[in-house]
ZAMARGU-4260 file (C-alpha; in steps of 0.2 Angstrom, whole numbers, plus 5000, padded with zeros to 4 digits):
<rodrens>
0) 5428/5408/5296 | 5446/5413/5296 | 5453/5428/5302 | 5466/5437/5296 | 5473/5442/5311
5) 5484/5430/5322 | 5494/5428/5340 | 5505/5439/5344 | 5516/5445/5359 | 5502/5458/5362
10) 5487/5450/5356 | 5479/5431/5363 | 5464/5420/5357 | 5456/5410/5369 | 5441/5400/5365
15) 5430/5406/5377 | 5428/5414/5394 | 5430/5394/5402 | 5447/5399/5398 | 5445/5414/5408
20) 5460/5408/5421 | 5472/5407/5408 | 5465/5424/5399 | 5469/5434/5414 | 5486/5427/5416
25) 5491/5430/5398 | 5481/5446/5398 | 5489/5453/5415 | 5506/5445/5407 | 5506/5456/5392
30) 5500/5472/5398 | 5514/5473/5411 | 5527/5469/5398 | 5521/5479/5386 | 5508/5491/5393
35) 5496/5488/5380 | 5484/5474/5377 | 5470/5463/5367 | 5460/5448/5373 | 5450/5438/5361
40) 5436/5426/5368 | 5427/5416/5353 | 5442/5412/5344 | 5454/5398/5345 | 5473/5398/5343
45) 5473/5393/5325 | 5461/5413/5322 | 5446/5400/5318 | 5431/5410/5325 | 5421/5400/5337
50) 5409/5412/5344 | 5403/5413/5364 | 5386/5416/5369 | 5387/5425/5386 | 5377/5429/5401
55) 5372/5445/5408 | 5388/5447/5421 | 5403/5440/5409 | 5409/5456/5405 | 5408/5462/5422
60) 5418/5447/5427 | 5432/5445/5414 | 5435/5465/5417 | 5437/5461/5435 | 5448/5446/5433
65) 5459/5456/5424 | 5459/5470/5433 | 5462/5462/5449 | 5479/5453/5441 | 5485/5467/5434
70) 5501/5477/5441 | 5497/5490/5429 | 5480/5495/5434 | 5478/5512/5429 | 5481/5507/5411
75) 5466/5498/5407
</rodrens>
């Protein structure tokens, strides 16, 4: 499945949250650039959804990853 949306400087796709090193670091990127953001796990680079079954504390991590590799904390 295609998506219509794509990469931008504001918007990334990672395939899932084994990518969550390189998530934070585009996400924390971004946001202190341009003080706004969107993270995508489940989607690969080309917008092929891929999909991510996750466990009970993955949102609760990814949220603090980001969070604790942001300059802009308050903005999130």
């Amino acid at each position: 499945m295609m998506m219509t949306m794509k990469e931008t400087e504001t918007t990334e796709f990672k395939k899932s949250t084994s990518e969550l090193k390189s998530g934070v670091v585009s996400i924390a990127t971004i946001l202190n650039k341009h003080g706004k953001r969107k993270l995508y796990f489940g989607i690969k680079d080309d917008s092929t959804v891929v999909g991510q079954m996750i466990g009970r504390n993955t949102i609760k991590e990814v949220t603090q990853a980001i969070v604790d590799n942001s300059e802009n904390k308050g903005n999130l």
